[in-house]
C-alpha positions in Angstrom: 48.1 -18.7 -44.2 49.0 -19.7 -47.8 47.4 -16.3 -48.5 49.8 -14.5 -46.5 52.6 -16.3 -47.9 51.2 -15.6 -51.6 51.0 -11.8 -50.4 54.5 -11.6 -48.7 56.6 -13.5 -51.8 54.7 -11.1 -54.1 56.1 -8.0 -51.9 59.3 -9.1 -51.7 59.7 -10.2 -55.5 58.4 -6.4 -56.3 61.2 -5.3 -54.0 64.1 -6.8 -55.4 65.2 -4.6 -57.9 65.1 -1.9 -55.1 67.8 -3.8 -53.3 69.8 -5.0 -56.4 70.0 -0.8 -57.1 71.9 0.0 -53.3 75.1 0.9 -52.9 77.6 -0.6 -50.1 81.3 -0.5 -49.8 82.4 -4.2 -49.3 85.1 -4.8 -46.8 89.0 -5.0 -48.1 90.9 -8.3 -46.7 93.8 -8.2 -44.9 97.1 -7.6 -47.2 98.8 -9.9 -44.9 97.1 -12.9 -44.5 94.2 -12.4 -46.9 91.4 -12.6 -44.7 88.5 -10.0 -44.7 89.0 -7.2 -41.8 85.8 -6.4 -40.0 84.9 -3.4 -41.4 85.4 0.1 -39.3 82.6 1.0 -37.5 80.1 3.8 -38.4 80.7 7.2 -35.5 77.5 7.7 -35.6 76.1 4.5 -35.2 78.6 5.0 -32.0 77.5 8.0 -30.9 74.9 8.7 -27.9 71.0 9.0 -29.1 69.6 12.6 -28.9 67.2 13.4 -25.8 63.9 12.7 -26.8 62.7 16.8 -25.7 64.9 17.8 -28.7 63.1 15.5 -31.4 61.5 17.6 -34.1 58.2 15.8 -33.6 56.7 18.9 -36.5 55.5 17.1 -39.5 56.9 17.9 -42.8 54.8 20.7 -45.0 52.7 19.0 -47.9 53.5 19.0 -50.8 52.7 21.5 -53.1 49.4 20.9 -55.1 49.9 20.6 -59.0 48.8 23.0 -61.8 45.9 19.7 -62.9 45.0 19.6 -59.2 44.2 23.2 -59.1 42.6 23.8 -62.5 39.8 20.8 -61.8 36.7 21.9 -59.7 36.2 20.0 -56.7 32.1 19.6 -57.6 30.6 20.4 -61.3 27.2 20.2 -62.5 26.5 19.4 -66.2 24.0 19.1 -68.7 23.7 16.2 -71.2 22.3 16.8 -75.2 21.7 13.9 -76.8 21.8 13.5 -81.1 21.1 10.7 -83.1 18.9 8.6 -81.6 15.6 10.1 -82.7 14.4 7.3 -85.0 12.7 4.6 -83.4 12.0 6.2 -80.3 15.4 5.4 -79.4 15.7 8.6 -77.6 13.0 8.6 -75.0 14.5 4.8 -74.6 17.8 6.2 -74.0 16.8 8.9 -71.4 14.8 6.3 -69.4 17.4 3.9 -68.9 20.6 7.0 -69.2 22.6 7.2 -65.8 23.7 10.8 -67.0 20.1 11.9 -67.5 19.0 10.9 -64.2 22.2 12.2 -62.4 21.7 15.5 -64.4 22.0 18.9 -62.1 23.5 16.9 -59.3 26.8 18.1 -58.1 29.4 15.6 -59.1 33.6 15.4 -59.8 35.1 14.8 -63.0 36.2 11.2 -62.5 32.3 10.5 -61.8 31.3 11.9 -65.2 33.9 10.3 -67.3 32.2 7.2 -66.0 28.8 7.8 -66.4 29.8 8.3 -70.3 31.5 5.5 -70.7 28.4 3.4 -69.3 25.9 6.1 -71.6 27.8 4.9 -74.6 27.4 1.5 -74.1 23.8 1.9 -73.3 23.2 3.6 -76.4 25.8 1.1 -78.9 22.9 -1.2 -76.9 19.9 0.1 -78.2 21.1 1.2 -81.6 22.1 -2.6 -82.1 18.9 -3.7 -81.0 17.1 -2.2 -83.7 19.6 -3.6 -86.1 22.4 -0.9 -86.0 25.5 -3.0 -85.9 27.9 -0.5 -87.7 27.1 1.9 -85.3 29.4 4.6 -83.3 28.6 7.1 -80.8 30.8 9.8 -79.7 31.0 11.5 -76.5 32.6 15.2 -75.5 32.5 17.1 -72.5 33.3 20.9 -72.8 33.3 23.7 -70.1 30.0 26.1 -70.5 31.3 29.5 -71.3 30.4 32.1 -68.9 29.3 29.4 -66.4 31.3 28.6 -63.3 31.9 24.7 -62.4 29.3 23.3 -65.6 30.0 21.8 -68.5 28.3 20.4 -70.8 28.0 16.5 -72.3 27.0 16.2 -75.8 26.6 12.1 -76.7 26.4 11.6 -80.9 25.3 8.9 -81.7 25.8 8.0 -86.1 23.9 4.5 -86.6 24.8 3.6 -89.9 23.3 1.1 -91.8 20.7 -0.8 -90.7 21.2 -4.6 -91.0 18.4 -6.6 -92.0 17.2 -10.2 -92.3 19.4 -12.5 -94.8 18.0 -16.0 -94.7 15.9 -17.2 -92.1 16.1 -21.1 -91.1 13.7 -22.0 -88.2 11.4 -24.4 -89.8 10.7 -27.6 -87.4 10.8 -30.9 -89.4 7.3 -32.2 -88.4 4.8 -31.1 -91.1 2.0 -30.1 -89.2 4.7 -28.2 -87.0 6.2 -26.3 -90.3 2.7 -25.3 -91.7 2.1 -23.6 -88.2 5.6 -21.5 -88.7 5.5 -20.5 -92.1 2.2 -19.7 -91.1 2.2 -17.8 -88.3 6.3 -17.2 -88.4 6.0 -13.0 -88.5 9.6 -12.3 -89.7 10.8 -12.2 -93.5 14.2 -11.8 -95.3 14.9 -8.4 -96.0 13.2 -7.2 -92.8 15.2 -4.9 -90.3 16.9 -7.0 -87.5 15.8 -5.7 -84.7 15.9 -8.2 -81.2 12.7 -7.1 -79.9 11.1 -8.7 -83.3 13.0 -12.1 -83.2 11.8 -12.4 -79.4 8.4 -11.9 -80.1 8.6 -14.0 -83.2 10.1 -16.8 -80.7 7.6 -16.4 -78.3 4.6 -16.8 -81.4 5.7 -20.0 -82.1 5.9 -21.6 -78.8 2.3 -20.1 -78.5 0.9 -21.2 -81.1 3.0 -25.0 -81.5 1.2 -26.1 -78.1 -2.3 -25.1 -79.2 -1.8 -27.4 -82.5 -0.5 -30.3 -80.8 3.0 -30.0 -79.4 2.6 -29.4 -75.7 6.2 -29.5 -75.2 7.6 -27.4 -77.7 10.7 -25.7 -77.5 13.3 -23.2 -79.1 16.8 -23.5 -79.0 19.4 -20.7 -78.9 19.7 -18.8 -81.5 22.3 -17.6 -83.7 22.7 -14.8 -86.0 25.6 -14.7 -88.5 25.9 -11.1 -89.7 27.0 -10.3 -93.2 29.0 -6.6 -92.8 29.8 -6.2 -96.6 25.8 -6.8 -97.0 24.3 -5.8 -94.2 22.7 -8.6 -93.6 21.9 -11.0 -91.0 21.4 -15.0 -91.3 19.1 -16.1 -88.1 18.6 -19.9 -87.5 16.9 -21.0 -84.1 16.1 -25.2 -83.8 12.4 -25.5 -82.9 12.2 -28.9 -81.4 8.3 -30.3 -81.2 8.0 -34.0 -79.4 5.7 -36.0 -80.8 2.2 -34.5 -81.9 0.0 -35.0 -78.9 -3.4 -35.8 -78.3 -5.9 -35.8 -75.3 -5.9 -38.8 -72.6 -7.6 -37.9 -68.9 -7.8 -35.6 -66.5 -5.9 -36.0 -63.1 -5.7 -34.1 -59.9 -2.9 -33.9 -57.5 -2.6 -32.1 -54.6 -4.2 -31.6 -50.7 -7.9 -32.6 -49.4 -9.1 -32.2 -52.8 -12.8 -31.1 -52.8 -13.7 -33.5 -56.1 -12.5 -36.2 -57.6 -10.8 -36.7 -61.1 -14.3 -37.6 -63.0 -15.7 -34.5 -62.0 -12.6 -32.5 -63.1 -13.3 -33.8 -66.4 -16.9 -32.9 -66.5 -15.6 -29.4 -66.4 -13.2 -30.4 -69.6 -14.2 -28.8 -72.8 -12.1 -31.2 -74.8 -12.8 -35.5 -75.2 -10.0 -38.1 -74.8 -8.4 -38.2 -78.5 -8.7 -34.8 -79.5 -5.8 -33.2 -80.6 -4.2 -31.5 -77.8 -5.0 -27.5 -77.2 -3.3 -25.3 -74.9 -6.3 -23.4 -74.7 -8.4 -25.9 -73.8 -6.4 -26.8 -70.9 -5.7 -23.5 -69.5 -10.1 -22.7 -70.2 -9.8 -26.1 -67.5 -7.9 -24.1 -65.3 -10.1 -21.2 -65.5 -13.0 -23.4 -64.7 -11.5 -25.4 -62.0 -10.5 -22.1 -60.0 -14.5 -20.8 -60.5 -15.5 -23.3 -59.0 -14.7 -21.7 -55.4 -13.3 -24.8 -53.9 -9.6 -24.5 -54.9 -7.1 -21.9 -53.2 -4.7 -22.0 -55.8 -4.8 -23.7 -59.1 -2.1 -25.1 -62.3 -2.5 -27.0 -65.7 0.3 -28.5 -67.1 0.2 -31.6 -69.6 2.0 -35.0 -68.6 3.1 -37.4 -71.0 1.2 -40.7 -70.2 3.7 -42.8 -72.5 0.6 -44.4 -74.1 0.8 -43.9 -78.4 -2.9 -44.0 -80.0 -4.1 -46.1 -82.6 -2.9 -43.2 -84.9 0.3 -43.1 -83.6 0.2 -39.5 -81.9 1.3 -39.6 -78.3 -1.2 -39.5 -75.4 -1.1 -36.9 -72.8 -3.2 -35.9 -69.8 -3.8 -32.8 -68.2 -3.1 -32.9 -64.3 -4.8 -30.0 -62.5 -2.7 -29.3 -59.2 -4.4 -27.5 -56.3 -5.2 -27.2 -52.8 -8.5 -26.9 -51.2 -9.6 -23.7 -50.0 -12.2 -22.2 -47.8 -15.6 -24.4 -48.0 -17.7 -22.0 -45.8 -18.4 -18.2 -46.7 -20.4 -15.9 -44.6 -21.3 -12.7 -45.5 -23.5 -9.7 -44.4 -24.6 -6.4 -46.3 -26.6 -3.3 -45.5 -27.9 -0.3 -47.6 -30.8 2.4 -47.8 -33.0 2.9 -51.0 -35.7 6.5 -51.3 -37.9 3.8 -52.2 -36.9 0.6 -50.8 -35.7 2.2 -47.0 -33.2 0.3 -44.6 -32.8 -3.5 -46.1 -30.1 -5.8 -43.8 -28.9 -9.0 -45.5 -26.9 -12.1 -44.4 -25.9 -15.1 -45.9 -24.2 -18.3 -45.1 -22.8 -20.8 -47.2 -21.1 -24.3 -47.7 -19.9 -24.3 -51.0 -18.9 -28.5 -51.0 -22.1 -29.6 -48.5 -22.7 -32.6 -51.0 -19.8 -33.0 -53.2 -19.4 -32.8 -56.2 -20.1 -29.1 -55.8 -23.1 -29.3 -54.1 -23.5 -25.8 -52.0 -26.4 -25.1 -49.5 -26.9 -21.3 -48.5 -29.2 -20.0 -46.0 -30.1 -16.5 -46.6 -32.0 -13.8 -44.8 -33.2 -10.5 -45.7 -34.7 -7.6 -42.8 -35.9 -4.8 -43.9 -38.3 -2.0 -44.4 -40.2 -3.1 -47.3 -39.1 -6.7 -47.4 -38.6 -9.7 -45.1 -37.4 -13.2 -46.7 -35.7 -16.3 -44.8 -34.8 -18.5 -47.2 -32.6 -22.1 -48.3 -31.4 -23.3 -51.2 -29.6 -26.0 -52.4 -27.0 -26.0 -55.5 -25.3 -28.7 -57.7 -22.9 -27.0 -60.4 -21.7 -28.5 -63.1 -24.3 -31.6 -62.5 -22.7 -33.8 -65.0 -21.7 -31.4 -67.3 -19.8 -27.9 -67.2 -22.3 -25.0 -66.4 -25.6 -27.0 -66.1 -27.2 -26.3 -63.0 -29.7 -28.2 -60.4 -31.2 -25.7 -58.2 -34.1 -25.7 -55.3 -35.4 -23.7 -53.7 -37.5 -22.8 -50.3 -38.5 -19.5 -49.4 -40.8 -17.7 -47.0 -41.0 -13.8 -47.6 -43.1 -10.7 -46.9 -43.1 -7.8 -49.5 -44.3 -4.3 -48.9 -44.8 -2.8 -52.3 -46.2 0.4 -53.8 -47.6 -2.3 -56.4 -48.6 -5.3 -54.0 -48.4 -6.7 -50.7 -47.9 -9.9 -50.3 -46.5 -13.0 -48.4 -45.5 -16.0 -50.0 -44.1 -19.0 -49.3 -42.0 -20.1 -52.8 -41.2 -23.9 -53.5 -38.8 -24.3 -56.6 -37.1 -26.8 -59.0 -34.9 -25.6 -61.9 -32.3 -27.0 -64.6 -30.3 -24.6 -66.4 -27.2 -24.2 -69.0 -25.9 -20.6 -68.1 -23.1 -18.7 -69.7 -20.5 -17.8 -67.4 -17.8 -15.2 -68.1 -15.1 -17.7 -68.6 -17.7 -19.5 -71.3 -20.2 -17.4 -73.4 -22.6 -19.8 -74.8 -24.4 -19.2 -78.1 -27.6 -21.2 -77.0 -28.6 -21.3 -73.2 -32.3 -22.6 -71.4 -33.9 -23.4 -68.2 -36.7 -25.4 -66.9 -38.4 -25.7 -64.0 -40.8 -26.5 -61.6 -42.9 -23.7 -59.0 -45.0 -23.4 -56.3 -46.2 -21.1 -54.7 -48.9 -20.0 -52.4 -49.3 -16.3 -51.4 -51.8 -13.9 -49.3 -51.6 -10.5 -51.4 -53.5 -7.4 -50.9 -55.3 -7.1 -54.1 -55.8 -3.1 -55.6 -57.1 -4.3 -58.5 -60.3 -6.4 -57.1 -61.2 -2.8 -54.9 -61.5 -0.6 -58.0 -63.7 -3.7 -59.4 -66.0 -4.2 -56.9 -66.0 -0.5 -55.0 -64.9 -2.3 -51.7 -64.3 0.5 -49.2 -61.5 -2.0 -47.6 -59.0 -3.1 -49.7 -59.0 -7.0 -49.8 -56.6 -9.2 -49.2 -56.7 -12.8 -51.5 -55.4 -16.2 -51.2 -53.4 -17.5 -54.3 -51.7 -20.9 -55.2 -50.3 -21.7 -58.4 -47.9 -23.6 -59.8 -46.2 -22.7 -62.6 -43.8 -24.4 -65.1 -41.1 -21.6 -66.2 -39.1 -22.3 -69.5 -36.1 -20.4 -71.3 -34.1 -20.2 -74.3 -31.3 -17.6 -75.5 -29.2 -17.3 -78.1 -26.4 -14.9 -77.8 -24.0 -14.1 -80.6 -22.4 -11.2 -78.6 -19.1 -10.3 -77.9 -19.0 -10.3 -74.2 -21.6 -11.1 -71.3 -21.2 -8.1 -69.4 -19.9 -5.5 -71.9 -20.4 -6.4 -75.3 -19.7 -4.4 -78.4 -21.0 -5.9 -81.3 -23.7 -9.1 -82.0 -27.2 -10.0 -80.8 -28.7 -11.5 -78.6 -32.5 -13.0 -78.2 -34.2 -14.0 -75.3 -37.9 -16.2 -74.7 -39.6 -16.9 -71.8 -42.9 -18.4 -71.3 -44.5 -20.0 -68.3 -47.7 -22.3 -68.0 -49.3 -21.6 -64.9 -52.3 -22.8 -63.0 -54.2 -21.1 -59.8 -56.5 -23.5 -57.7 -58.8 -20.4 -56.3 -62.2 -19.5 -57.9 -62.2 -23.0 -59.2 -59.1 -23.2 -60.9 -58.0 -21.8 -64.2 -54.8 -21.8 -66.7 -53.1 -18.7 -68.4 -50.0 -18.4 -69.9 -47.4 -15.2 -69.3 -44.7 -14.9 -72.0 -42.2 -12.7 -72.6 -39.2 -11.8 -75.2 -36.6 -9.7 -75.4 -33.8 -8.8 -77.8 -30.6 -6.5 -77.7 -28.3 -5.7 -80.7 -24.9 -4.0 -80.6 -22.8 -2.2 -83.1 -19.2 -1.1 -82.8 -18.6 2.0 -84.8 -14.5 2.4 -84.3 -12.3 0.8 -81.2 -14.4 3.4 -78.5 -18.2 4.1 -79.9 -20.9 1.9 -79.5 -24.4 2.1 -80.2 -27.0 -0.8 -78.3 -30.7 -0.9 -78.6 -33.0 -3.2 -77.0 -36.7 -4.6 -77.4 -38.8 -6.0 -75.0 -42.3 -7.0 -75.2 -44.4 -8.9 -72.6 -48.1 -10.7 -72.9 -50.2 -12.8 -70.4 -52.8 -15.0 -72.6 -55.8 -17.0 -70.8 -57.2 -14.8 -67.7 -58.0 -10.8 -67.1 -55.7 -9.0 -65.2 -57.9 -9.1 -62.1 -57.7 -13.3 -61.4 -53.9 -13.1 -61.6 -52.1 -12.7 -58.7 -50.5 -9.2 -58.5 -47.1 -10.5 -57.6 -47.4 -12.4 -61.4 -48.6 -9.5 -63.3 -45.9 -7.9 -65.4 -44.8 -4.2 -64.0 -42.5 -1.4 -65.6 -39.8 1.1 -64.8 -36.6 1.4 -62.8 -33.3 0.2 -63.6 -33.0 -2.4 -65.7 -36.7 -1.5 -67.5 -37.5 2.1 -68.2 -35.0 4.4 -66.3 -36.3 8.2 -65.5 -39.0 6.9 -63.6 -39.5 4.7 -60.2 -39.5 1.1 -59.9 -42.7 -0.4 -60.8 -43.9 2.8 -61.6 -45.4 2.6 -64.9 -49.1 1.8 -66.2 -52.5 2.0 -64.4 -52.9 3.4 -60.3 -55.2 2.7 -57.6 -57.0 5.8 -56.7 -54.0 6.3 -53.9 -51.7 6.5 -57.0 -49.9 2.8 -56.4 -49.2 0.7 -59.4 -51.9 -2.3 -60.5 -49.0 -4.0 -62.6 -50.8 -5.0 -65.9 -51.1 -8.1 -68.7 -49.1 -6.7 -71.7 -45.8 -4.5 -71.8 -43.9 -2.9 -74.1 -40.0 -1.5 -73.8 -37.4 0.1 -76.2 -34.2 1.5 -75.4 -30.9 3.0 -77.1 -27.7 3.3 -75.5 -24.9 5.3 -77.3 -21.6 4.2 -75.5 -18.3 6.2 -75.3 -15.5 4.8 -73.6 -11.4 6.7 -72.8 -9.4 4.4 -70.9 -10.9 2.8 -68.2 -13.4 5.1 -68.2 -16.6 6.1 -70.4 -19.6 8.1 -70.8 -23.1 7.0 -72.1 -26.4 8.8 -73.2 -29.6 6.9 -73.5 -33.4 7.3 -73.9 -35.8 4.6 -72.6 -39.5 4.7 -73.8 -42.1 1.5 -72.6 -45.3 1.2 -71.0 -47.9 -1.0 -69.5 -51.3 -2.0 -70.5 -54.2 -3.9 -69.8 -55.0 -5.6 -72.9 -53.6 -9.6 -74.0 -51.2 -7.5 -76.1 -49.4 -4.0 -75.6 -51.3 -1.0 -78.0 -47.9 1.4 -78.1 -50.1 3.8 -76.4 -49.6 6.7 -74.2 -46.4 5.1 -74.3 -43.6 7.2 -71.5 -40.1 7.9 -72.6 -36.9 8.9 -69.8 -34.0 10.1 -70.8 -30.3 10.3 -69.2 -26.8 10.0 -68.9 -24.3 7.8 -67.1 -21.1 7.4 -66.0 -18.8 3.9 -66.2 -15.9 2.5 -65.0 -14.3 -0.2 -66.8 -13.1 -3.3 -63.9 -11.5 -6.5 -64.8 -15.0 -8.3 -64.6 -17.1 -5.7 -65.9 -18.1 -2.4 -66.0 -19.4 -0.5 -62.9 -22.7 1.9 -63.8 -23.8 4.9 -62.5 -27.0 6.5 -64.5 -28.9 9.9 -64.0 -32.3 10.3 -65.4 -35.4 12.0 -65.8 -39.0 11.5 -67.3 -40.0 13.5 -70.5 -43.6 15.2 -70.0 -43.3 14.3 -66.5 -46.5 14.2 -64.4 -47.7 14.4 -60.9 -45.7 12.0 -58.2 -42.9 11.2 -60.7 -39.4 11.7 -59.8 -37.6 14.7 -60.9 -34.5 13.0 -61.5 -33.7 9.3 -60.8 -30.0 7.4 -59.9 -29.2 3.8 -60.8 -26.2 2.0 -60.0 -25.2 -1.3 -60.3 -22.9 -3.9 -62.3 -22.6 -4.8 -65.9 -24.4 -2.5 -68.8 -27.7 -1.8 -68.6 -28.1 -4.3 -71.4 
């Protein structure tokens, strides 16, 4: 209601001069006795109303339209130029973010072009101030097109002017170890242009870099520029406040059914309690904490503890907050090999069975060639990040061209593993195996001229060791380093009255980056079995070569002596070379390669007869790795070999 009352006073204030403007004859008084006549009144007001059939009810013809009215097109198109803005790729900026460009060719009035240049001269006083233009002007004209009918045409100028640049620059924090950091790392200099893309980016450095030196909670104040027009210059100061240099104190977690407690959390820590506190560290916790599996969402952030160390830096822990997620994963997967035929695979897992991190998975595996029900059981991170406790039971059955053979598999193993979140420089295994197999023997016919091939009963337990050192790049696509790799593996068979050998093996791969998209990679591998001929080992622990990840061109296990049927024997010694030459566009790349190895009888490999493939492949660059697909074909190929041979699969080939 006061509204109205607002609205109504306003009206009638507006209207007063009106009414102090009209003209009324006042009423004479009486000459008499003085006192005011009533005045005469009007004839007409008097007179009889006019029948309502003989009302003019026609309303009045408009007015006529004016000479402006009829000289300005109802609907114009237009066309915009733009000038001046071509430094700095301030023009393709301009047109991106220009409501004339992308209104341009649409049918439009007059009024809505005068606007959409006002807002287009702004934008660009915007952008030519951002790269430190201040003196700028733009101009802006619209003109008729000659000899075109409802067009014109927009032509924005824009003159910059002098470019400003940096005067004195005050941002320094007053903690030492803070300052260093800055004039450090600090990017911008007096006498550099102004432009407010670099000061962000500057700003946005140093509350990177503060929190991975010590000062988790960092922070920059508002700015302020003080600009100099009879220099061109700009003074910038921004307060950089740093709390109190920080160090390490505990991990805690917070959150829902959490699948671990706090000690374990700090297992996966890669930093002790005193250390000078890292953002990197703690978000590599995060990182950690969400591979684990168990978590459905996970965050890092540092709390202040209120606890000042012996050396007077203040303590503060990192509290991981999460949920837990889905403990149980089961999963199923089918596919067809030319040499491998239908294989159906399921698997079912508790990921927390035993906490900490202690999964159990069953696993099965039906198919042509190969038959396995299996268990095993898991602990990651076993009292430290990435060390692993593993065991295993297995039962399988495995048709082979080289073997066939059903085992029963009994396994113990610790290992340190790189992971793509951590890339360790030196990793190992040890373990424990048994196992105790029934194998149709090829080897043992050709030996004794048995007209039946035999089938032999094996037990041996072996004791598998491993050390890397790996001073590449990345895990699944590196580019440049090394890496070496040694196995060897005492092992022990209890038939024919028992006897010891030894199979060892290493490898080594080197990579070299030749400009940001060429890379060449060559690898070594080279394979021996000392103690025992090639006819009292197992076939299932004799070495074997080709396929994928060995010698590509040719089929897997395909390499080194045959049975008279043409099936592999597998053989004591091997010897493999490879080089990769790696072209990558985008997420995309292209790779040529020639593989050479063989397999021989002898304690150690000869280099004889030795069989070379050669190919190309195809990749495709993912966010975890690089997806393979490789065509190739043996040189000099022979009888039974394929003519050309496909591999896909994850990662690089090595």
């Amino acid at each position: 209601m006061a509204g109205r009352s607002i609205l109504l006073a306003s009206l009638l204030a507006s209207a007063a001069p009106v009414w102090a403007q009209a003209t009324v004859p006042a009423p004479a008084p009486d000459a008499e006795t003085g006192v005011l006549a009533d005045p005469a009144p009007d004839p007409e007001l008097l007179a009889p109303l006019a029948p309502l059939a003989t009302f003019d009810a026609q309303p009045p013809a408009p007015a006529e339209a004016t000479q402006r009215d009829t000289e300005r097109p109802s609907a114009i198109t237009y066309a915009l130029t733009v000038e001046g803005l071509d430094s700095h790729g301030l023009k393709d900026r301009f047109k991106d973010l220009s409501v004339l460009k992308d209104g341009e060719g649409d049918r439009v009035t007059g009024a809505q072009i005068d606007a959409r240049i006002e807002a287009d001269t702004e934008l660009a006083l915007r952008l030519l101030r951002s790269e430190g233009y201040y003196a700028a002007r733009v101009d802006a004209v619209s003109e008729p097109v000659e000899g075109a009918e409802n067009r014109v045409r927009v032509v924005l100028t824009a003159t910059p002017g002098t470019r400003y640049r940096f005067g004195r620059i005050d941002i320094r924090p007053a903690h030492p170890r803070a300052a260093a950091v800055v004039d450090a790392e600090f990017p911008l200099s007096p006498g550099d242009p102004l432009v407010a893309a670099d000061v962000e980016t500057a700003e946005a450095l140093i509350l990177l870099r503060l929190p991975q030196e010590g000062f988790p909670f960092a922070t920059v104040g508002a700015r302020d520029v003080v600009l100099d027009d009879a220099a061109a210059t700009g003074d910038y100061s921004a307060p950089v406040a740093t709390g109190p240099l920080s160090t390490f104190g505990t991990v805690r977690l917070s959150g829902r059914r959490l699948p671990f407690s706090a000690r374990h959390a700090g297992n996966l820590a890669r930093f002790d309690r005193g250390d000078i506190y890292d953002s990197r560290l703690a978000e590599d916790l995060r990182r950690a904490t969400v591979a684990t599996g168990l978590f459905s969402g996970v965050s890092v952030k540092p709390v202040d503890s209120g606890e000042i160390a012996p050396d007077g830096t203040r303590v503060v822990d990192v509290e991981i907050s999460g949920e837990r997620g889905p403990q149980r994963q089961l999963a199923a997967s089918a596919g067809y090999g030319t040499g491998d035929g239908l294989r159906l695979e399921g698997l079912w897992r508790h990921r927390n069975l035993f906490p900490p991190e202690g999964a159990l998975t069953a696993r099965a595996v039906a198919g042509t060639r190969e038959q396995r029900l299996g268990t095993e059981f898991r602990r990651s991170n076993a009292g430290q990040r990435d060390r692993t406790v593993l065991v295993l039971a297995e039962a399988a059955n495995e048709v082979r061209d080289a073997y066939n053979a059903r085992t029963f598999t009994l396994s113990g193993r610790l290992a340190r593993e790189s992971t793509p979140i951590w890339q360790k420089r030196w990793t190992y295994a040890a373990g424990l195996e048994f196992v105790a197999s029934d194998e149709v023997d090829r080897s043992r016919q050709l030996r004794t001229g048995e007209t039946r091939i035999p089938r032999r009963t094996f037990l041996t337990a072996a004791v598998p060791l491993q050390l890397g050192y790996d001073r590449s790049d990345s895990l699944l696509d590196p580019t440049r380093g090394f890496r070496l790799l040694g196995r060897i593996s005492p092992e022990g068979t209890l038939q024919s009255g028992g006897f010891t050998y030894v199979r060892s093996q290493l490898e080594g791969s080197a990579y070299v980056g030749l400009g940001d998209s060429f890379v060449l990679a060559g690898r070594l591998r080279g394979g021996a079995i000392f103690g025992a001929p090639r006819g009292r080992i197992a076939p299932t622990r004799r070495f074997y070569a080709g396929g994928g990840g060995s010698v590509r061109g040719f089929g897997y296990q395909e390499l080194g002596d045959r049975d008279p049927d043409g099936d592999p024997l597998g053989g004591r010694s091997l010897a493999e070379a490879s080089v990769e030459a790696r072209y990558r566009f985008g997420d995309f790349g292209a790779v040529a390669f020639i593989d050479a190895g063989q397999l021989y009888t002898s304690t150690l490999p000869t280099f004889s007869d030795m069989r070379t493939g050669v190919g190309i492949g195809a990749r495709y660059y993912t966010g975890f790795g690089p997806i393979r697909v490789d065509l190739a074909r043996p040189l000099a190929r022979r009888k039974g070999e394929p003519q050309v041979a496909v591999y896909v699969s994850i990662g690089q080939a090595f």
